[in-house]
PAZAPA-4460 file (N, C-alpha, C; in steps of 0.05 Angstrom, whole numbers, plus 32768, in hexadecimal, padded with zeros to 4 digits):
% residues 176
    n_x    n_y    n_z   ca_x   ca_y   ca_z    c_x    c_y    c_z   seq   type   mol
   8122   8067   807E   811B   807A   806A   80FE   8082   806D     1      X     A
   80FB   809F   8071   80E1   80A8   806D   80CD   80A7   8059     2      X     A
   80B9   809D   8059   80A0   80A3   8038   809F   80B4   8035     3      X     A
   809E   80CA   801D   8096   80E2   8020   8081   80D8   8004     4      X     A
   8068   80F2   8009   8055   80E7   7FFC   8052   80F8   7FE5     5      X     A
   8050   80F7   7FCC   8048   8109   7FB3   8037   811C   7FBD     6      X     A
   8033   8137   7FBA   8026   814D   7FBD   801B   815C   7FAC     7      X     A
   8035   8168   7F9C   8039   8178   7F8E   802A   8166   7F6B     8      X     A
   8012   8173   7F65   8004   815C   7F4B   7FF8   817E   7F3A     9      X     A
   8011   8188   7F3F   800F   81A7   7F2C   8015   819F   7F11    10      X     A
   8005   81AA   7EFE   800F   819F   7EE5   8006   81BD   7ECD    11      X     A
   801C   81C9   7EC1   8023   81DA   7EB8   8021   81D4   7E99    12      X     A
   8020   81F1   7E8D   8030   81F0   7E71   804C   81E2   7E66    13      X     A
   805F   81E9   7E7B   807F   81E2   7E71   807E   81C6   7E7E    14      X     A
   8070   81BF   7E9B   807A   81A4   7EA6   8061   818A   7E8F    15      X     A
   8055   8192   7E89   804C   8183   7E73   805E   817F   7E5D    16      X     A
   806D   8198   7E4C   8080   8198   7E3E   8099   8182   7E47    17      X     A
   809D   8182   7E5A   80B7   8177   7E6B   80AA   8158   7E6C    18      X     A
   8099   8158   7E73   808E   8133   7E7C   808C   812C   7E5F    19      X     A
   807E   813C   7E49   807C   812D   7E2C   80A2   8122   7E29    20      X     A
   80A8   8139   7E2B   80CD   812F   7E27   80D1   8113   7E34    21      X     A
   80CA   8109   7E47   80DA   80F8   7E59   80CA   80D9   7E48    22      X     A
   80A9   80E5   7E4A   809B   80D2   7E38   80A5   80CD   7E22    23      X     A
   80B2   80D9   7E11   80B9   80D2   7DF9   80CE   80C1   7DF6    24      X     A
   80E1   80D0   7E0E   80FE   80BC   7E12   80EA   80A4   7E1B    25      X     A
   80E0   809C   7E28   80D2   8080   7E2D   80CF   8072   7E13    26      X     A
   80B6   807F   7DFF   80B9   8068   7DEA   80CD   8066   7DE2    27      X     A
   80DC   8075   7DDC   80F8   8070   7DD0   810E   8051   7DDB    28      X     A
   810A   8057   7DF5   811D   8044   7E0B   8110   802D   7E06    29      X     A
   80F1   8027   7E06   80DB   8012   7E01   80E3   8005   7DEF    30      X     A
   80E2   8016   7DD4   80EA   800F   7DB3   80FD   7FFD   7DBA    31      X     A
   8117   800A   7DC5   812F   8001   7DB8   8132   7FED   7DCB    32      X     A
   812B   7FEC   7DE7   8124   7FD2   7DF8   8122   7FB6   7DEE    33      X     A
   8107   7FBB   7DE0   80F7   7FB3   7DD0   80FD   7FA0   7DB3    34      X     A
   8106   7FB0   7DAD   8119   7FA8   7D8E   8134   7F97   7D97    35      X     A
   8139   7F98   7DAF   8159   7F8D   7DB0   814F   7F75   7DBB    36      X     A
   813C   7F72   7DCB   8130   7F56   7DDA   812B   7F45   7DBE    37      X     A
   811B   7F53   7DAB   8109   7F45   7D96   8122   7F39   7D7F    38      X     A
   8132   7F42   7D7C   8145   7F49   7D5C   8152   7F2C   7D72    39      X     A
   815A   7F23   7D8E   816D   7F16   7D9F   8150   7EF4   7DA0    40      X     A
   813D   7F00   7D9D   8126   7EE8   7DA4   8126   7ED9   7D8A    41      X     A
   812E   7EE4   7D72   8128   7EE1   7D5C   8133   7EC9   7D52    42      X     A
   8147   7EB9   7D55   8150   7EA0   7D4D   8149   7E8A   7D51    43      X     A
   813C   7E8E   7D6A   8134   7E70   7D7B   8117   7E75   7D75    44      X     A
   8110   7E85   7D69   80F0   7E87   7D60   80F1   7E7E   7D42    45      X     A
   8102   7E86   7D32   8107   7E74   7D16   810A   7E54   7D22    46      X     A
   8119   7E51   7D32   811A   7E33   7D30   8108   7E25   7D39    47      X     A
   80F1   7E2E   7D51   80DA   7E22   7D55   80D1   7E24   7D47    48      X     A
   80C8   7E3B   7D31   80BB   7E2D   7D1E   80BF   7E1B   7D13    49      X     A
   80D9   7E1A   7D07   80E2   7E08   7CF2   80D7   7DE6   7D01    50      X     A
   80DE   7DE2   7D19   80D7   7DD1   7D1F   80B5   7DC1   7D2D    51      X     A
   80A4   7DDE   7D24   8091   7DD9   7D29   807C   7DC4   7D17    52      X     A
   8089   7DB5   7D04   8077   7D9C   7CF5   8087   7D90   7D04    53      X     A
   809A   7D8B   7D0E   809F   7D6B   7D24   8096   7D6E   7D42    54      X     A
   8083   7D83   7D4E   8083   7D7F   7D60   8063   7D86   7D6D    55      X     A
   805B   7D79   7D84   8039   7D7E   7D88   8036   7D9F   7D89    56      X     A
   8026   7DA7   7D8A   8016   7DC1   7D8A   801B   7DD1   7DA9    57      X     A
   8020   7DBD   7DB8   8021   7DC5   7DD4   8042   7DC6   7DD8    58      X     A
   804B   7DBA   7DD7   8070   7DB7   7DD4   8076   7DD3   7DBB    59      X     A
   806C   7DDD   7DA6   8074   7DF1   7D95   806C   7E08   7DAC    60      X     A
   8052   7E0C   7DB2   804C   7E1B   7DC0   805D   7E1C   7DDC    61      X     A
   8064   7E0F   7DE7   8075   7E0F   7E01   808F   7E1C   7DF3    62      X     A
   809E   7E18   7DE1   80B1   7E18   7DD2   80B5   7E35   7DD0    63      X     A
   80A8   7E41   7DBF   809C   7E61   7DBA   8092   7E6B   7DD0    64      X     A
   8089   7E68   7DE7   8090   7E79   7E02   80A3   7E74   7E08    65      X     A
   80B5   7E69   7E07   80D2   7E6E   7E0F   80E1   7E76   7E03    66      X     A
   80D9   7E7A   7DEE   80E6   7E90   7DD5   80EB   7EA8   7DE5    67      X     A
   80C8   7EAD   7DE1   80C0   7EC8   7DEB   80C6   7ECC   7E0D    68      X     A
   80C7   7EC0   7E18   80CD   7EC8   7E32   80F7   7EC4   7E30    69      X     A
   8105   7EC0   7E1E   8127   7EBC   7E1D   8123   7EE1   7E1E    70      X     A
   813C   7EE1   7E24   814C   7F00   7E22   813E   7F16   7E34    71      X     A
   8138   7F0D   7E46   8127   7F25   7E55   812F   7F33   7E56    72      X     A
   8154   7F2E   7E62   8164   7F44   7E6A   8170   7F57   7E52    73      X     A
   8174   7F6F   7E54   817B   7F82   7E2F   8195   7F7F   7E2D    74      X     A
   81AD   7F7A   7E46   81CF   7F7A   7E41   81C1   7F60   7E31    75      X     A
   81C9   7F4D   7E38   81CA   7F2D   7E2E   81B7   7F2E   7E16    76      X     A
   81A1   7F34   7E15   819B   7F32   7DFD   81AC   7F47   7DE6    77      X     A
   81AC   7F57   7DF1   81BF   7F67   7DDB   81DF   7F5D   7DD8    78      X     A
   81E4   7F48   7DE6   8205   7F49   7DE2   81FF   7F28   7DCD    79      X     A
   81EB   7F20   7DCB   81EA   7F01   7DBB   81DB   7F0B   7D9E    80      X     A
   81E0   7F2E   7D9E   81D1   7F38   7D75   81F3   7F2E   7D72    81      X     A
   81E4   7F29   7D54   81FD   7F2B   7D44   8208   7F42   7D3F    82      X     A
   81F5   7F56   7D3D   8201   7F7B   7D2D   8212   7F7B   7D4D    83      X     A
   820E   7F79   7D65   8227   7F78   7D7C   823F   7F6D   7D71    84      X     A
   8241   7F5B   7D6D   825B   7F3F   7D64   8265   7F50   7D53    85      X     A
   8254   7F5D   7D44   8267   7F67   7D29   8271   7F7E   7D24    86      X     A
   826D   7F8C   7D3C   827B   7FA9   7D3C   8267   7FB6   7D4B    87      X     A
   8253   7FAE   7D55   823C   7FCA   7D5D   823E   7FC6   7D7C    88      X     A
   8251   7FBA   7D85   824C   7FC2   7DA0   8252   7FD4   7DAC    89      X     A
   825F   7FE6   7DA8   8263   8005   7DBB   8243   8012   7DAE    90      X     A
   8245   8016   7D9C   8221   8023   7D98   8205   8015   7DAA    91      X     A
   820D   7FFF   7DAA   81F7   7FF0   7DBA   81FD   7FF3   7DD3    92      X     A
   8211   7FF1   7DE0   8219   7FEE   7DF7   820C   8012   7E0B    93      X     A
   8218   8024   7DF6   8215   803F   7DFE   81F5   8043   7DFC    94      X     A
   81F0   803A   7DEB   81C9   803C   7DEA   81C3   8024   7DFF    95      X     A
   81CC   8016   7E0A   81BB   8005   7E21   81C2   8015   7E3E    96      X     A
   81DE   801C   7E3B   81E1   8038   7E56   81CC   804C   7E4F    97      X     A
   81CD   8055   7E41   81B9   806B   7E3A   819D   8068   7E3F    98      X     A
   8194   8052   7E33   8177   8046   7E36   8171   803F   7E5A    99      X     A
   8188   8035   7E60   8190   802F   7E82   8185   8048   7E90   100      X     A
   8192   8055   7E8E   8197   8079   7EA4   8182   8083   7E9D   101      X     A
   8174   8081   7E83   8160   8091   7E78   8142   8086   7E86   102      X     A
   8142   806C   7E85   812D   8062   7E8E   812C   8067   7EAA   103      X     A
   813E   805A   7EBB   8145   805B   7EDB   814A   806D   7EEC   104      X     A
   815A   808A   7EDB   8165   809B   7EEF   815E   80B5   7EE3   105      X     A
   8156   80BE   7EC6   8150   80DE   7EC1   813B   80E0   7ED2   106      X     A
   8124   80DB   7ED9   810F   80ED   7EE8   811E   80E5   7F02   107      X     A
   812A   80E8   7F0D   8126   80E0   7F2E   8126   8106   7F2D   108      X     A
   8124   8116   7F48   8128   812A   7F4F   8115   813E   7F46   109      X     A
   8102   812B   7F2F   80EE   8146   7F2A   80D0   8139   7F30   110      X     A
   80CC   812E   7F4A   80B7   8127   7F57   80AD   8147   7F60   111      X     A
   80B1   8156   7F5E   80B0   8172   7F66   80A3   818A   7F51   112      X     A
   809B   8199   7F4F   808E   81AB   7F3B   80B0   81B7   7F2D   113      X     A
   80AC   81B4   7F11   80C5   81B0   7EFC   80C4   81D0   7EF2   114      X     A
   80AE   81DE   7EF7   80AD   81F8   7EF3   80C2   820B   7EFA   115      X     A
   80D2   8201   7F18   80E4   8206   7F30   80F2   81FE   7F2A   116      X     A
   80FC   81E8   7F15   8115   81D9   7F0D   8127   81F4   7EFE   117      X     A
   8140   8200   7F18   8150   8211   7EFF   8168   81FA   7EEB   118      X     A
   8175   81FA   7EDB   8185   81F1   7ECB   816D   81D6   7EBB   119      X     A
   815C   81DD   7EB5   8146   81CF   7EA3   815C   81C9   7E80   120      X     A
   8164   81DF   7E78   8165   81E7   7E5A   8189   81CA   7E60   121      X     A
   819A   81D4   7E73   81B1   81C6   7E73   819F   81A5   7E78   122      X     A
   8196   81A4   7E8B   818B   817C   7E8E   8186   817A   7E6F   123      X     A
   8177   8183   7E68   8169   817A   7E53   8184   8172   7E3C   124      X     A
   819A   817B   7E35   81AE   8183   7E26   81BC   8164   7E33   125      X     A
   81BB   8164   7E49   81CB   8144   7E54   81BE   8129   7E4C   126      X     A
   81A7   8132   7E51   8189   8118   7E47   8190   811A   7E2F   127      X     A
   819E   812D   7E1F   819D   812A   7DFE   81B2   8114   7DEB   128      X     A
   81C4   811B   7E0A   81D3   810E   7DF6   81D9   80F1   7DFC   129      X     A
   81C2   80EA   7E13   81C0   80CC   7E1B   81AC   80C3   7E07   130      X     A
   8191   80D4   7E04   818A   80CB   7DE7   8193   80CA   7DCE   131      X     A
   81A5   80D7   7DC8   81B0   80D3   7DB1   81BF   80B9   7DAC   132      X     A
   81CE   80AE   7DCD   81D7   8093   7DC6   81C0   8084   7DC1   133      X     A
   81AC   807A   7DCE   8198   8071   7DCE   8188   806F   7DAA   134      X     A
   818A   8085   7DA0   817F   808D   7D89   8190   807C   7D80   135      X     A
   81A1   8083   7D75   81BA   8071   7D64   81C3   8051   7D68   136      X     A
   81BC   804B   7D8B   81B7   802F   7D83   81A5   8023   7D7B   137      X     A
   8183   8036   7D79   8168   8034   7D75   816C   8029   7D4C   138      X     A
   8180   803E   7D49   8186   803E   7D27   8194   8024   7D1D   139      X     A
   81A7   8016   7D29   81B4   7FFB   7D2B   81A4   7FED   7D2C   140      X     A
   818E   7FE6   7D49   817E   7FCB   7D3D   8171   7FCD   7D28   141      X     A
   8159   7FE4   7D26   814C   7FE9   7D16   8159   7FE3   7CF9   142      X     A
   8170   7FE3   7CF1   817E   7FDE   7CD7   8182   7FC2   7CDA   143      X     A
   8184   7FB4   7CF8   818E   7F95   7CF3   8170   7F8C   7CED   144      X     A
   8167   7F91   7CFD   8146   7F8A   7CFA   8139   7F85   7CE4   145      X     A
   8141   7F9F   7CCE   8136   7FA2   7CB1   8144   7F93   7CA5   146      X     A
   815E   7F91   7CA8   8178   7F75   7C94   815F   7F5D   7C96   147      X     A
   8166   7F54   7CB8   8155   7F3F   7CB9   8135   7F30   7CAE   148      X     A
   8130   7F49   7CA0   8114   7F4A   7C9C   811A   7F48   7C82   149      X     A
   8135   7F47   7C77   813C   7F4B   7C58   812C   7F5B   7C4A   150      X     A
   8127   7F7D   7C55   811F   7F94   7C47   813E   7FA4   7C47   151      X     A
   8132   7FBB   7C33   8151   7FC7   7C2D   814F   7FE3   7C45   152      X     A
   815B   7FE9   7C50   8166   7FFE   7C62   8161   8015   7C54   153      X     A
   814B   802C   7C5A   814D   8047   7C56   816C   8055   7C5A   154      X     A
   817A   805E   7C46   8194   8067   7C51   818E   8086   7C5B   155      X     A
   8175   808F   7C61   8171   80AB   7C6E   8176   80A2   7C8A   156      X     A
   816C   8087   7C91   8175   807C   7CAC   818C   8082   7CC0   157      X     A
   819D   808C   7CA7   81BD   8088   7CAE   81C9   80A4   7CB8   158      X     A
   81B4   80B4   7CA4   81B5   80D6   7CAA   81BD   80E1   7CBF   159      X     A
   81C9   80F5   7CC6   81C5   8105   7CE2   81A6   8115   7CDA   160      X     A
   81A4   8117   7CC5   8184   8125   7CC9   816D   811B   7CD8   161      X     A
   8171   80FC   7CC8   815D   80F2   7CDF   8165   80E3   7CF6   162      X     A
   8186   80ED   7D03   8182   80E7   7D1E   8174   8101   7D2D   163      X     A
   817B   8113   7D20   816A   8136   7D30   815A   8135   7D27   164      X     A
   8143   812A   7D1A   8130   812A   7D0D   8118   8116   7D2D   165      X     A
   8129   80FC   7D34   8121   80F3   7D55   8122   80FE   7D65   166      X     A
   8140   811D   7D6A   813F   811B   7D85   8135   8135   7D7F   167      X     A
   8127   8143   7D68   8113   8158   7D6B   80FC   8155   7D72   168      X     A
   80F7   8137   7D6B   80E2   812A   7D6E   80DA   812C   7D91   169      X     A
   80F3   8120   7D9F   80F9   811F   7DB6   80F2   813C   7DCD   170      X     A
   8100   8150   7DC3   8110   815E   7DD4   80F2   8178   7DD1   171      X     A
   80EF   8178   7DAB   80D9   8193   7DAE   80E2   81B2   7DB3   172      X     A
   80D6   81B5   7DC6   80DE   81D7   7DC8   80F4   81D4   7DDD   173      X     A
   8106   81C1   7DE4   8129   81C8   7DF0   813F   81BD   7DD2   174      X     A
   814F   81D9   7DD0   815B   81DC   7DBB   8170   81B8   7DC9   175      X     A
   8170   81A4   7DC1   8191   8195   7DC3   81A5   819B   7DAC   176      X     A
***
């Protein structure tokens, strides 16, 4: 395979528009990354505590990095939540595909000036509706999260307003 080397470091009105888009799907993928590692780390971090008056300072601490370093991987940590066990796995499952393709494979092909990209308005409409899985499993932890925290759940959460209320957030000036 040949190197071929970046050239093209044109940067526009719309391809700025276009990279904020992809940026945004990032925090989003990050978040919900993020949230599913943490909500999955969360048990074995109650119990080191709990057991941290019987044990030296150095053994708690060894204990709690391995908390934090369990679940690296997002399937496995997402398949040992309980909101999975209990019905949420096609929503999770479709937001970890989603978060998958979104992170790994939407930019490939636009190493190139996006100005020249014809069918911009249709990609964008396909990216939408991988965020939207993504969004909606974003809405599942975030609700197990808050249980777990024993606060009460905003039921605007639950809205379709404020799922288009994210991916306006998201998308901006491409109608999804």
């Amino acid at each position: 395979m040949k190197m071929v080397f970046q050239y093209d470091f044109e940067r526009t009105e719309f391809s700025d528009e276009v990279h904020g888009v992809f940026g945004r799907i990032l925090i989003l993928a990050t978040r919900f990354d993020s949230a599913c590692k943490s909500l999955a780390r969360l048990p074995s971090i109650k119990s080191a505590t709990i057991t941290k008056q019987f044990v030296t300072e150095q053994d708690f601490e060894k204990q709690l990095r391995q908390c934090l370093n369990s679940h690296r991987n997002l399937n496995r940590a997402i398949q040992t939540l309980p909101v999975y066990k209990a019905g949420g796995s096609d929503i999770l499952e479709k937001a970890r595909d989603a978060r998958n393709e979104l992170i790994h494979a939407s930019t490939l092909g636009f190493e190139q000036n996006i100005d020249q990209f014809e069918g911009i308005d249709h990609y964008m409409q396909i990216l939408a509706s991988q965020v939207r899985d993504l969004v909606r499993g974003d809405i599942l932890i975030s609700a197990a999260i808050t249980l777990e925290n024993k606060e009460e759940i905003p039921m605007y959460c639950f809205s379709v307003e404020y799922e288009r209320s994210i991916m306006k957030w998201v998308f901006q000036r491409f109608e999804t």
